[in-house]
MOPAC internal coordinates of N, CA, C and O (Angstrom, degrees):
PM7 1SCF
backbone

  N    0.0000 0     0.00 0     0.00 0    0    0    0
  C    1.4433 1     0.00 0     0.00 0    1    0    0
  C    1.5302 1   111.19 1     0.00 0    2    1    0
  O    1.2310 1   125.14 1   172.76 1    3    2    1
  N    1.4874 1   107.74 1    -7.24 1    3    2    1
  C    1.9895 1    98.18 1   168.69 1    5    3    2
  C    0.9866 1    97.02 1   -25.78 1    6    5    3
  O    1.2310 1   129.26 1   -30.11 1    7    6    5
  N    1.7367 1    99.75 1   149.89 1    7    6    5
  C    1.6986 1   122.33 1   136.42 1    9    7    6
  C    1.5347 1    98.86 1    63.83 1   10    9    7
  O    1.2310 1   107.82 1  -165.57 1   11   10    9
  N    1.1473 1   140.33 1    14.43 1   11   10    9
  C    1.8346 1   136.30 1  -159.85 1   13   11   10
  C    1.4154 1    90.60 1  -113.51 1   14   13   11
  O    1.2310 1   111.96 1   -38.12 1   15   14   13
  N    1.3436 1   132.75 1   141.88 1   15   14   13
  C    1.2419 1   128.03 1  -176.99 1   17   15   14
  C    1.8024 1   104.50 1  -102.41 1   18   17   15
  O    1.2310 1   116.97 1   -42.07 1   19   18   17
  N    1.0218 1   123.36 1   137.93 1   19   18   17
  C    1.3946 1   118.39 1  -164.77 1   21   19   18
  C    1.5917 1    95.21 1  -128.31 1   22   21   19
  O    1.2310 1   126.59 1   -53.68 1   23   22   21
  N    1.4022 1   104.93 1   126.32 1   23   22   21
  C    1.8391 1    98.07 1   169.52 1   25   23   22
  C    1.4312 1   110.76 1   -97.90 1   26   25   23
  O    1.2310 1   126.62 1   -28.03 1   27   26   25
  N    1.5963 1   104.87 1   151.97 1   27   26   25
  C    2.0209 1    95.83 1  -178.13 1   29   27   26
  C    1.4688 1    93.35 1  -144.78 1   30   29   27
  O    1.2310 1   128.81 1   -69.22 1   31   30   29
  N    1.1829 1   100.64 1   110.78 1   31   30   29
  C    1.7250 1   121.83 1  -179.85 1   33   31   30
  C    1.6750 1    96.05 1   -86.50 1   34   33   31
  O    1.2310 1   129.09 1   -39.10 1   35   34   33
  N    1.3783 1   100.09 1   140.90 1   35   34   33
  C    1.2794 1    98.01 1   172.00 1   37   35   34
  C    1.6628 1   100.45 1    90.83 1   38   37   35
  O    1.2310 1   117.86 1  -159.22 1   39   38   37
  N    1.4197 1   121.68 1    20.78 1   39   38   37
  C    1.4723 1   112.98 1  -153.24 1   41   39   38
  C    1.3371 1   107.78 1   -80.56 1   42   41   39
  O    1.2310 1   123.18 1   149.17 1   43   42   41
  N    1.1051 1   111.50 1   -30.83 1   43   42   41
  C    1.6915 1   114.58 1  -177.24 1   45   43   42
  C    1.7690 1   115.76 1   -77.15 1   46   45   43
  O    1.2310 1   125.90 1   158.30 1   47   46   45
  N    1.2296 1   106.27 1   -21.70 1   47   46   45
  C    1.5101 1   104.74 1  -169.06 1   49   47   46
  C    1.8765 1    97.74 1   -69.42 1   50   49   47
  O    1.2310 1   117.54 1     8.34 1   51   50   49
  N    1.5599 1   122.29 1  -171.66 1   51   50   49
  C    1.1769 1   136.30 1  -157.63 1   53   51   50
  C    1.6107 1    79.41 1   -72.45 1   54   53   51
  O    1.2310 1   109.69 1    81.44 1   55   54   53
  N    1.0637 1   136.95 1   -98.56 1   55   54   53
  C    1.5006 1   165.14 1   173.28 1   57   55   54
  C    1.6641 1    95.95 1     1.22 1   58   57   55
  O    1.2310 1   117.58 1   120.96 1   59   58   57
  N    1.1055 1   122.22 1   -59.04 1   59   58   57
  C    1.3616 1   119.33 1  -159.93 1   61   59   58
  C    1.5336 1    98.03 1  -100.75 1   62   61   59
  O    1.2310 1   111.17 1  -176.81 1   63   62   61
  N    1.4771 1   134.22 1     3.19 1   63   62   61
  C    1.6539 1   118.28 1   157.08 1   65   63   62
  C    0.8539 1    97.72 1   -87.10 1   66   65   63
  O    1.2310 1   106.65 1   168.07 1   67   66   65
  N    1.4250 1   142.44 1   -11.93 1   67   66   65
  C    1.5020 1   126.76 1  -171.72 1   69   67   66
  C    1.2674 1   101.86 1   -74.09 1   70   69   67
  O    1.2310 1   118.53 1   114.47 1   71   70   69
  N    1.7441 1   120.40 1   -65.53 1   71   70   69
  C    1.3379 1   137.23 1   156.98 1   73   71   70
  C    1.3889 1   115.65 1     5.04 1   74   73   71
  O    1.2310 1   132.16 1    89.54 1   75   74   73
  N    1.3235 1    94.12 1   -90.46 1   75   74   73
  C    1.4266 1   113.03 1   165.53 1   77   75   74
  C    1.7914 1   122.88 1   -26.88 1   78   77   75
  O    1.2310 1   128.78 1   104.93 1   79   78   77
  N    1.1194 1   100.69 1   -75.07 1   79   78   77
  C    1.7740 1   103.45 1  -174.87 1   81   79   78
  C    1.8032 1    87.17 1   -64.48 1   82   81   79
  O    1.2310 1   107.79 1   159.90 1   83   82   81
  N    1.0454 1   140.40 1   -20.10 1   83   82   81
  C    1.4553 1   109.27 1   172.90 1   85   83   82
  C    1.3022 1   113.30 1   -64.51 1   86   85   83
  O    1.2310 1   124.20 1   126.61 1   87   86   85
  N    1.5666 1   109.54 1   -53.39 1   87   86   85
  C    2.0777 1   118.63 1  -171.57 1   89   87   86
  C    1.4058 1    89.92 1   -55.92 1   90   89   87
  O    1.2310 1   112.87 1   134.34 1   91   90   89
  N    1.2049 1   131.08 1   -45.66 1   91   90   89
  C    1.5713 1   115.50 1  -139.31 1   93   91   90
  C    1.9359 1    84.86 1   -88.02 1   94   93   91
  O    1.2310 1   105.20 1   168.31 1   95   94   93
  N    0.8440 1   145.00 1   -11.69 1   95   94   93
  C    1.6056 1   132.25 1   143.51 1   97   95   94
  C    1.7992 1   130.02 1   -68.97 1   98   97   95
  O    1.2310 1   127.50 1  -171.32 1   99   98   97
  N    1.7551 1   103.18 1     8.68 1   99   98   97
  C    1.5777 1   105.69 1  -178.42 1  101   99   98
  C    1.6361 1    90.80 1  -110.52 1  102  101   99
  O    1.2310 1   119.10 1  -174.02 1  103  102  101
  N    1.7211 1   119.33 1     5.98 1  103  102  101
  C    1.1953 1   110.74 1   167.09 1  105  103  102
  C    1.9601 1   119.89 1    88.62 1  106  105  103
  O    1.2310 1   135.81 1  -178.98 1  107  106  105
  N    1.5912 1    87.01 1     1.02 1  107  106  105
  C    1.5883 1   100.39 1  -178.45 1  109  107  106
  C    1.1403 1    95.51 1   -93.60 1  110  109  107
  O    1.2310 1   120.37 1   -13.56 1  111  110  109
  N    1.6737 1   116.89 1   166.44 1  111  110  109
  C    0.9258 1   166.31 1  -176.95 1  113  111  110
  C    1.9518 1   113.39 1   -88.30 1  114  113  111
  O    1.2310 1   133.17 1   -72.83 1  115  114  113
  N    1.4272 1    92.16 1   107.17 1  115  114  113
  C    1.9426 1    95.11 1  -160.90 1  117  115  114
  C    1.6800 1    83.90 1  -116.07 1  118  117  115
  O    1.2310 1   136.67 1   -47.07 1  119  118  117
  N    2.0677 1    85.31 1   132.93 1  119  118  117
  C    1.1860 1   100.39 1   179.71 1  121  119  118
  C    1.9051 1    94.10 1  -106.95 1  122  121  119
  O    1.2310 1   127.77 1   -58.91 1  123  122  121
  N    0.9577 1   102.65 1   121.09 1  123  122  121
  C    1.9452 1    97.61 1  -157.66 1  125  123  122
  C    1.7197 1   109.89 1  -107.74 1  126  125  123
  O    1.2310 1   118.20 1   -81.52 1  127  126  125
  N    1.4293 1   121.04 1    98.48 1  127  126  125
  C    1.2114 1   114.13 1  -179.09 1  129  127  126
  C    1.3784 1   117.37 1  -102.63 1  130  129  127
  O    1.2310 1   131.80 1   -19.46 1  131  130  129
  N    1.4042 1    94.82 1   160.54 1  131  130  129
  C    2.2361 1   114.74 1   177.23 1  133  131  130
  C    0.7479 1    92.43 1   176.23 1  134  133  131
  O    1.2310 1   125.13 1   -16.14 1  135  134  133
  N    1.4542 1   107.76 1   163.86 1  135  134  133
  C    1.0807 1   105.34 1   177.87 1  137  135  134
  C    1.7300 1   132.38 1  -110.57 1  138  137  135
  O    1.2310 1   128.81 1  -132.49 1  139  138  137
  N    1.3462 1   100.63 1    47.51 1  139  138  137
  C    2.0100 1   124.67 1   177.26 1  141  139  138
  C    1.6877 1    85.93 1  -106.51 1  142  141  139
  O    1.2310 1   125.97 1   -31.10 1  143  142  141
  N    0.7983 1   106.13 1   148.90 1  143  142  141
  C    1.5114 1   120.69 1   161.73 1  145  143  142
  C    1.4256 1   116.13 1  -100.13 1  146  145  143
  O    1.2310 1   123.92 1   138.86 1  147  146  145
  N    1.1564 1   110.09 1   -41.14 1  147  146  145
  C    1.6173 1   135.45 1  -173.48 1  149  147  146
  C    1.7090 1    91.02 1   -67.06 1  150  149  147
  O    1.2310 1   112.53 1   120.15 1  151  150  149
  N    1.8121 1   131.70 1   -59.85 1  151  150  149
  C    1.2594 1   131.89 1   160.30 1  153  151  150
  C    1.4091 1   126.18 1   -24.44 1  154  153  151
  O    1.2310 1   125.34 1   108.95 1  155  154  153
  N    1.9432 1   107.34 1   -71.05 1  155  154  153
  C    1.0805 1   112.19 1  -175.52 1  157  155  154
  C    1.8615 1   120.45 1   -54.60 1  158  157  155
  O    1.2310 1   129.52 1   137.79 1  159  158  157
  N    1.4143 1    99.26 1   -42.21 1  159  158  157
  C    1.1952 1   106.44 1  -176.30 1  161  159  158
  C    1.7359 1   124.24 1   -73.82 1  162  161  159
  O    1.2310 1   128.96 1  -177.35 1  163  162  161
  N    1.8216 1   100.34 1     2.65 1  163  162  161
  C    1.2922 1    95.41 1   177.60 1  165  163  162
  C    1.5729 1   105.78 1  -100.12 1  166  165  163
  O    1.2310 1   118.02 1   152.90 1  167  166  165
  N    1.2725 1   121.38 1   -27.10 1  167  166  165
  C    1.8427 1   149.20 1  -179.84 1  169  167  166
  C    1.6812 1    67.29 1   -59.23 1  170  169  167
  O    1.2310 1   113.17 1    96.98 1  171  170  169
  N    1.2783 1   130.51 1   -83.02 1  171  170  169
  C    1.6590 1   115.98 1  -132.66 1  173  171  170
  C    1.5928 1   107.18 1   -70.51 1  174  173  171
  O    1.2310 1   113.48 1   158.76 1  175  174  173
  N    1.4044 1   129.94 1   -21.24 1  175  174  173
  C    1.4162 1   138.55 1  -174.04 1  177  175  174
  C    1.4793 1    90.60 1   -68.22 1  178  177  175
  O    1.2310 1   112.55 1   128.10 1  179  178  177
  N    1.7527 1   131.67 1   -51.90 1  179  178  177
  C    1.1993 1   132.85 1  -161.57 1  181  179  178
  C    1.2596 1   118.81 1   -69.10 1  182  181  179
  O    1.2310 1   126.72 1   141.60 1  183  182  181
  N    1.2507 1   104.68 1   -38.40 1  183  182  181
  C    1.3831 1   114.00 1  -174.05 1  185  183  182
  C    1.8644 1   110.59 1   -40.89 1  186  185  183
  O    1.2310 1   125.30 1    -3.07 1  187  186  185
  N    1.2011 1   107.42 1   176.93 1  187  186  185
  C    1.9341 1   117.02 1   162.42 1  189  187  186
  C    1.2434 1    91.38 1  -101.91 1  190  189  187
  O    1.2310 1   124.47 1   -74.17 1  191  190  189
  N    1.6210 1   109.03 1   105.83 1  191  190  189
  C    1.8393 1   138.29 1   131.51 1  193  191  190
  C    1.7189 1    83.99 1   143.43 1  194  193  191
  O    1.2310 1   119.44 1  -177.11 1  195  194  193
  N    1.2894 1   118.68 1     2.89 1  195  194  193
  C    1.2197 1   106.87 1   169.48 1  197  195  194
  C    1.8216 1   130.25 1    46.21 1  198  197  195
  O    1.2310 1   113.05 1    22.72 1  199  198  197
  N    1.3406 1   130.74 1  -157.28 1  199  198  197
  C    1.0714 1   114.84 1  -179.34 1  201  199  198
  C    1.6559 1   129.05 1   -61.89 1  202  201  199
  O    1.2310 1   126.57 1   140.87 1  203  202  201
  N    1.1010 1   104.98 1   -39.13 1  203  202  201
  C    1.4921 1   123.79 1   153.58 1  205  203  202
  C    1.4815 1   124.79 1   -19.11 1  206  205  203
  O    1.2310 1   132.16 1   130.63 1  207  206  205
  N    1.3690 1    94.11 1   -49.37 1  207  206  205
  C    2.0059 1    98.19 1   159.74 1  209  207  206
  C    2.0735 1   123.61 1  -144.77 1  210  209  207
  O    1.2310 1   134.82 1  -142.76 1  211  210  209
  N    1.3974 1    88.93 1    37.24 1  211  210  209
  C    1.3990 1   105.50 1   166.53 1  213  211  210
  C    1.2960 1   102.26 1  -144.80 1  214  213  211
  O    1.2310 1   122.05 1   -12.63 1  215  214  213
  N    1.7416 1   113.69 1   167.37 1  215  214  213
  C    1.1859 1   131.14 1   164.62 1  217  215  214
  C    1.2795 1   120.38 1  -162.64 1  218  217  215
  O    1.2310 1   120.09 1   -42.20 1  219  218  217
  N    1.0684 1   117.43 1   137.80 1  219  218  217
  C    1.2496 1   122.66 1   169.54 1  221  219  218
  C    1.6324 1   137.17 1   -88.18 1  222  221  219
  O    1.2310 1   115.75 1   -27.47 1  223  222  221
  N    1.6809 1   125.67 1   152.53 1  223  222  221
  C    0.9466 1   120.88 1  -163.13 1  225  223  222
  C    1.3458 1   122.39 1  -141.29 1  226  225  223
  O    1.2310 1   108.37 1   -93.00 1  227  226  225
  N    1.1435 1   139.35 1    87.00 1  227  226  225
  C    1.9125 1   159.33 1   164.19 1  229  227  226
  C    1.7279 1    77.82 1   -26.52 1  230  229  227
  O    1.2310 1   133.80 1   -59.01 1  231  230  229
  N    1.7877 1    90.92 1   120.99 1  231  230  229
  C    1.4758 1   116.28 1   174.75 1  233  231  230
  C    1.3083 1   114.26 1   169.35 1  234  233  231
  O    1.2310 1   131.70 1   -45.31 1  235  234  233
  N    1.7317 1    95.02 1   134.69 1  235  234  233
  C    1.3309 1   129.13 1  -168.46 1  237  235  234
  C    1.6005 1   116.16 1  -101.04 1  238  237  235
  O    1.2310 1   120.18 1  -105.84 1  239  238  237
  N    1.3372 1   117.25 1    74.16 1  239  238  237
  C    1.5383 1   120.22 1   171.81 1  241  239  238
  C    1.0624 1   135.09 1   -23.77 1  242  241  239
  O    1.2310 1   127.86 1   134.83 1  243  242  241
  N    1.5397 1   102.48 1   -45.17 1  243  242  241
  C    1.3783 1   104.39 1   177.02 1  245  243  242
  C    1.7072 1   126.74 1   -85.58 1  246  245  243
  O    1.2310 1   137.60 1  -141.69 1  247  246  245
  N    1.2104 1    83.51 1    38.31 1  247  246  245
  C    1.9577 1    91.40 1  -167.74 1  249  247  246
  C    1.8655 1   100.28 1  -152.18 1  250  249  247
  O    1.2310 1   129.43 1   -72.86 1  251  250  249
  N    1.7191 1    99.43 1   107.14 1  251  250  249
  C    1.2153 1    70.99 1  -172.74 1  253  251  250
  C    1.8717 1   130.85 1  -100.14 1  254  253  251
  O    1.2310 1   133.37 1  -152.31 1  255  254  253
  N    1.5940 1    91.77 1    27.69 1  255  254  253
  C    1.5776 1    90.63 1   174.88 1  257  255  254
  C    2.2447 1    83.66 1   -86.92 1  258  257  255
  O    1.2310 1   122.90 1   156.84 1  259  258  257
  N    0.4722 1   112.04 1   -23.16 1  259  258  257
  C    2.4012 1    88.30 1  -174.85 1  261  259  258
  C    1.2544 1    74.08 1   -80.97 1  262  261  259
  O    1.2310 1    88.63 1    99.68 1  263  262  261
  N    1.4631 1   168.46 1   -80.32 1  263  262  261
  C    1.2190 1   145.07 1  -135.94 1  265  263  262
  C    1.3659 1   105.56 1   -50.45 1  266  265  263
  O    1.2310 1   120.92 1   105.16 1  267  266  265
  N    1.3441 1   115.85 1   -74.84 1  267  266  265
  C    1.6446 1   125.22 1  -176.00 1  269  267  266
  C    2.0806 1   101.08 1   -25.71 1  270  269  267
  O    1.2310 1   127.69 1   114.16 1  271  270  269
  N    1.5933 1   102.80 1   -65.84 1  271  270  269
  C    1.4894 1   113.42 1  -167.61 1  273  271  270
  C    1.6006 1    95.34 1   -50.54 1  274  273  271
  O    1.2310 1   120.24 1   135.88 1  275  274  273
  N    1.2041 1   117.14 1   -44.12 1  275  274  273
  C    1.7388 1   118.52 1  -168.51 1  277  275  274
  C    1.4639 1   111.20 1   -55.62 1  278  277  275
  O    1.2310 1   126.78 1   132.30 1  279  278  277
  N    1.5697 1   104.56 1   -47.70 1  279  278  277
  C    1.7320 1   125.12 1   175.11 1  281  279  278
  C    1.3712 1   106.94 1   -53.26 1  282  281  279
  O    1.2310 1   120.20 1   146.94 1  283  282  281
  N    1.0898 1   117.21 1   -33.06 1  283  282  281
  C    1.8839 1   122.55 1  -158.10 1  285  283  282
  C    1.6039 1    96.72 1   -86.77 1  286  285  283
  O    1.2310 1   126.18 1   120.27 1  287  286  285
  N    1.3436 1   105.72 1   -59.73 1  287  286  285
  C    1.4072 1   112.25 1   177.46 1  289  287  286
  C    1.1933 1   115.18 1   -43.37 1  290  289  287
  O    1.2310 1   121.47 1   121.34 1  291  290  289
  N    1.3241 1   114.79 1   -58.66 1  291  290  289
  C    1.7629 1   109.97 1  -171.35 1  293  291  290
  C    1.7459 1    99.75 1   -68.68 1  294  293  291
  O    1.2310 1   114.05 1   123.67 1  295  294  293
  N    1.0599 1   128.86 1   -56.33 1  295  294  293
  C    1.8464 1   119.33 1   179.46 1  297  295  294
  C    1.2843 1    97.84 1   -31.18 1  298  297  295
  O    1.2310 1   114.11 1   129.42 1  299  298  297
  N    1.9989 1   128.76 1   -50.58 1  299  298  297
  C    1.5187 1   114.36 1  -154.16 1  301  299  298
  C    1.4099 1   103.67 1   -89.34 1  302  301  299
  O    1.2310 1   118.29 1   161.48 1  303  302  301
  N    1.5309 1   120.87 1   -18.52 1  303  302  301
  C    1.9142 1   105.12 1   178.08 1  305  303  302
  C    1.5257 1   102.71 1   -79.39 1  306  305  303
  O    1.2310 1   129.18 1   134.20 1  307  306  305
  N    1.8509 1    99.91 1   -45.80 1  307  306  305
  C    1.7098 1    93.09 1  -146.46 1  309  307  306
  C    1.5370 1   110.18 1  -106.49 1  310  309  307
  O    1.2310 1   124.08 1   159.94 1  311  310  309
  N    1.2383 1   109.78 1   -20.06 1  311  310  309
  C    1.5222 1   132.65 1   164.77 1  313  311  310
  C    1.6570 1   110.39 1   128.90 1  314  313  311
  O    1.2310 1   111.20 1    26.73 1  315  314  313
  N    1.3877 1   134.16 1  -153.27 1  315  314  313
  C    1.2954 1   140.48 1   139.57 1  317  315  314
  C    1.3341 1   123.94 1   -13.45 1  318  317  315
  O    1.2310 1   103.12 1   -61.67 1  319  318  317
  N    1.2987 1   148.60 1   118.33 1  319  318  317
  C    1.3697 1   146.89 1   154.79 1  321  319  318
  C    2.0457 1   104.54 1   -49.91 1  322  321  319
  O    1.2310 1   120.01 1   -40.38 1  323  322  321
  N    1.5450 1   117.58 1   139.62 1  323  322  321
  C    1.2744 1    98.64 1  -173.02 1  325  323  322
  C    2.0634 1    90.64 1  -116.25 1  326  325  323
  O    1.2310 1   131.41 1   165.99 1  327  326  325
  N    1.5937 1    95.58 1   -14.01 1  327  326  325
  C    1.6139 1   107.15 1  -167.27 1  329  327  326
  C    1.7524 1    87.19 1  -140.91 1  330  329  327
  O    1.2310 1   126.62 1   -36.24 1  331  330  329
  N    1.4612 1   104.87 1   143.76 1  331  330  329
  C    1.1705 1   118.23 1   170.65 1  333  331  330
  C    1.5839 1    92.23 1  -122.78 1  334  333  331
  O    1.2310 1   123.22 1   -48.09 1  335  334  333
  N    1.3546 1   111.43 1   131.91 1  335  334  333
  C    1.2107 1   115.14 1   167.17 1  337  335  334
  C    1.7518 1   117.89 1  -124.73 1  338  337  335
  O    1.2310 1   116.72 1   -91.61 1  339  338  337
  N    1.4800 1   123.84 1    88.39 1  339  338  337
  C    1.1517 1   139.96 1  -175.34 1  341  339  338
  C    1.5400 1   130.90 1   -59.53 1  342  341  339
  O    1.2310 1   125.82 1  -115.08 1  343  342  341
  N    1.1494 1   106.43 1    64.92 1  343  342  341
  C    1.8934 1   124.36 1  -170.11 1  345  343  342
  C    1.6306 1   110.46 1   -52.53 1  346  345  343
  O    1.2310 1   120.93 1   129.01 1  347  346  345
  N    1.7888 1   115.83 1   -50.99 1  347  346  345
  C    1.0327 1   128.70 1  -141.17 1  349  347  346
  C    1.7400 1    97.54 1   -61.51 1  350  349  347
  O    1.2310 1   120.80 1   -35.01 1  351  350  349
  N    1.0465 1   116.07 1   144.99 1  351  350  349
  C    1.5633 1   118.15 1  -176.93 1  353  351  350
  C    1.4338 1   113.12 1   168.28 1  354  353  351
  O    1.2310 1   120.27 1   -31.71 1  355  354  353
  N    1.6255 1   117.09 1   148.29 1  355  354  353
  C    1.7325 1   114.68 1  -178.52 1  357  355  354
  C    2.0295 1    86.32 1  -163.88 1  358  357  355
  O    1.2310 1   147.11 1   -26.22 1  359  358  357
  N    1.1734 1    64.85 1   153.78 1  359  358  357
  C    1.7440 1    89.39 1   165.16 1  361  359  358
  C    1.1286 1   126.48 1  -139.55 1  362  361  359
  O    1.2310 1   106.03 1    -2.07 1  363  362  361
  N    1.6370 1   143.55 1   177.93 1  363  362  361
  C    1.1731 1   143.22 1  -177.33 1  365  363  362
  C    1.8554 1    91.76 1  -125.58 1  366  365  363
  O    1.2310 1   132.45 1   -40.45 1  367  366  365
  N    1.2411 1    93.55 1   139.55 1  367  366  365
  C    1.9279 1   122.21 1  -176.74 1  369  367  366
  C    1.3587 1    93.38 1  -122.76 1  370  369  367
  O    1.2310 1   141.13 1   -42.72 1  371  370  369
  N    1.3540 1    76.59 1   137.28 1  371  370  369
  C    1.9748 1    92.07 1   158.05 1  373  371  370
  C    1.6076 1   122.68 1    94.99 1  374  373  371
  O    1.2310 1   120.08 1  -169.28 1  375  374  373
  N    1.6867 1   117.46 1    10.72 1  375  374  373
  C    1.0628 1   114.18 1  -159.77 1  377  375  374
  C    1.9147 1    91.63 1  -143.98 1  378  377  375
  O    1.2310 1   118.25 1   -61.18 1  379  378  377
  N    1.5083 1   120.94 1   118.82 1  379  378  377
  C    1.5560 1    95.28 1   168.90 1  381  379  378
  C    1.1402 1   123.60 1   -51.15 1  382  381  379
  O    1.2310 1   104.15 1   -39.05 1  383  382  381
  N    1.7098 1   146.83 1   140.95 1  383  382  381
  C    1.4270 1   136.78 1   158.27 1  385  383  382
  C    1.6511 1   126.06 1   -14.54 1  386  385  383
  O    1.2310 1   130.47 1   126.82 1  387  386  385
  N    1.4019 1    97.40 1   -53.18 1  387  386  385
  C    1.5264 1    92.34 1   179.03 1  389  387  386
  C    1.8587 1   121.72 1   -71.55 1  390  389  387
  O    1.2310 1   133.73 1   178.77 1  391  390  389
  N    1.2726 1    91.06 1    -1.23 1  391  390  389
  C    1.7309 1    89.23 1  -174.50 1  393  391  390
  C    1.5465 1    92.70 1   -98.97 1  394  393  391
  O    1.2310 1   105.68 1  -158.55 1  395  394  393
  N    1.0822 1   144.16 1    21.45 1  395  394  393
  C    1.4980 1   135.84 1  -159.33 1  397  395  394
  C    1.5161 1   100.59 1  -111.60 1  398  397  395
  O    1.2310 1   123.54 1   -36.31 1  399  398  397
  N    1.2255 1   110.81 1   143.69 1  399  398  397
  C    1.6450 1   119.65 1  -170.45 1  401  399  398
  C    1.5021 1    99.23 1  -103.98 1  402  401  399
  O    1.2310 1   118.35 1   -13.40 1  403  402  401
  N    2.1499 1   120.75 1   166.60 1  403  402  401
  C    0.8299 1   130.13 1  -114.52 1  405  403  402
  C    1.9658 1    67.84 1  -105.77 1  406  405  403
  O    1.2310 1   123.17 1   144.83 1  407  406  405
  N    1.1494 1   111.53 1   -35.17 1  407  406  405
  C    1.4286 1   118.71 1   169.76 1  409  407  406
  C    1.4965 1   131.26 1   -36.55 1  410  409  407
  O    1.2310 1   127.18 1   124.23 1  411  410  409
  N    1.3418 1   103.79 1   -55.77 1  411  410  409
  C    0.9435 1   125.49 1   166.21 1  413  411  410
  C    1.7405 1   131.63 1   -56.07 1  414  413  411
  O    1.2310 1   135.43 1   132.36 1  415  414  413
  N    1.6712 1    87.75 1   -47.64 1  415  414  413
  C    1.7010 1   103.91 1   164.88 1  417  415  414
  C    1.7679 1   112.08 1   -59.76 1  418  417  415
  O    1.2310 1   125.99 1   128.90 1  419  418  417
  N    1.2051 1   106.08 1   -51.10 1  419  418  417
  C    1.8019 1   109.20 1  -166.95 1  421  419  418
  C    1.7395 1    96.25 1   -59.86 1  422  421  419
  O    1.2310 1   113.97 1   147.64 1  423  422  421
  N    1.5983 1   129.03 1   -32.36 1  423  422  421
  C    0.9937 1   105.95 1  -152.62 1  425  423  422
  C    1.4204 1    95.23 1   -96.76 1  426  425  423
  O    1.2310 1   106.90 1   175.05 1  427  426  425
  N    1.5371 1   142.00 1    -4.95 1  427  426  425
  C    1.4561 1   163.48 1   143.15 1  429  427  426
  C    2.1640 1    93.98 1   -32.66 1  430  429  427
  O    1.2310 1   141.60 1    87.06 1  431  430  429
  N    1.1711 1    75.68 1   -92.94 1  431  430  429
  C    1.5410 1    73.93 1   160.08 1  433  431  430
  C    1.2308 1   154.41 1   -23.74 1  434  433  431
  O    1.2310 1   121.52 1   114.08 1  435  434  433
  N    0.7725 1   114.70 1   -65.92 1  435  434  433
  C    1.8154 1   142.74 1   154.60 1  437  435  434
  C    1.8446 1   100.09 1   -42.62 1  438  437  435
  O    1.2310 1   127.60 1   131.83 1  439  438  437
  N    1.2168 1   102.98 1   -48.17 1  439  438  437
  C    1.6313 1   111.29 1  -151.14 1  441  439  438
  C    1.6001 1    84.49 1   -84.82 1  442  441  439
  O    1.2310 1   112.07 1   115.38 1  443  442  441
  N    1.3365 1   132.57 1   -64.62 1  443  442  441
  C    1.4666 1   144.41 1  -168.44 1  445  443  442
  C    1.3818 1   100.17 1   -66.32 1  446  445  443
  O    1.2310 1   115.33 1    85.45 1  447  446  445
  N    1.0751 1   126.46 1   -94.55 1  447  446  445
  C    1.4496 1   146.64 1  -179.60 1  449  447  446
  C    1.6736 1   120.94 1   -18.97 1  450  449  447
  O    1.2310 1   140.05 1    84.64 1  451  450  449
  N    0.9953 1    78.70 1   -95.36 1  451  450  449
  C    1.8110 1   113.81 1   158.83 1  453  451  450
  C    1.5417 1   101.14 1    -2.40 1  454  453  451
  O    1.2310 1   127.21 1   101.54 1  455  454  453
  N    1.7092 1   103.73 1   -78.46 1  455  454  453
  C    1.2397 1   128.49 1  -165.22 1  457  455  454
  C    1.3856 1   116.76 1   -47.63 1  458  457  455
  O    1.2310 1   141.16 1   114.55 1  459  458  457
  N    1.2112 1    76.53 1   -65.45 1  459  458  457
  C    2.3833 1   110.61 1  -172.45 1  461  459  458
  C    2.1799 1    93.75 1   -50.63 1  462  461  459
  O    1.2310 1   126.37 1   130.14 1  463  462  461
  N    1.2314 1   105.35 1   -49.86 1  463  462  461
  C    1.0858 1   121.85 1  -175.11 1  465  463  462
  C    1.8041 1   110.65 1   -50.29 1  466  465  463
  O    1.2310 1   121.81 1   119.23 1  467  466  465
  N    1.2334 1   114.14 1   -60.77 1  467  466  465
  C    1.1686 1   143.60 1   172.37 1  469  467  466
  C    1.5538 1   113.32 1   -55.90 1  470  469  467
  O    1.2310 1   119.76 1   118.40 1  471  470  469
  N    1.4795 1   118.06 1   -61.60 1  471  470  469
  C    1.4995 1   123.94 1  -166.07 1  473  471  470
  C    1.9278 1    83.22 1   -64.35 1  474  473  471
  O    1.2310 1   120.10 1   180.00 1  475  474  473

């Protein structure tokens, strides 16, 4: 994985620092999204090779003109994505399916869909 630029959506949540500090020991190059900037950019300082060969990127999944800008950005710092790795994801607990409101569904959606669709 040298030198391979890897994107990790979802980078800041539990799931995707783990992610993360694994690639960033195969010596690649992490293109690291969420949407904090202030987050991403603290995950990429920590990492092993640090900013020097990570970066981070403020992005909104569910929208897909900041996706496009997010995509553009990482091609112009870090180059090509060679692995997309798609973290972003949530669910709702605690409720049978059929008791679940239409609210609830759009934002399932939005959150799952949306994203995966987008990244």
């Amino acid at each position: 994985m040298a030198d391979r630029v890897i994107a990790i959506t979802g980078a800041t949540g539990k799931l995707g620092q783990v992610v993360a500090g694994h690639f960033a020991g195969t010596e690649a190059r992490l293109a690291l999204l969420a949407r904090s900037q202030e987050e991403v950019a603290a995950l990429a300082s920590g990492l092993p090779g640090g900013k020097d060969r990570h970066a981070g990127f403020a992005v909104d999944l569910g929208d897909a003109a900041s996706a496009k800008r997010a995509a553009t950005a990482v091609r112009e710092k870090l180059g090509p994505a060679s692995v997309l790795l798609q973290l972003v994801g949530g669910y709702a607990g605690g409720t049978p399916f059929a008791d679940g409101d239409d609210e609830e569904f759009r934002h399932l959606l939005d959150l799952n869909l949306w994203s995966t669709i987008h990244a």
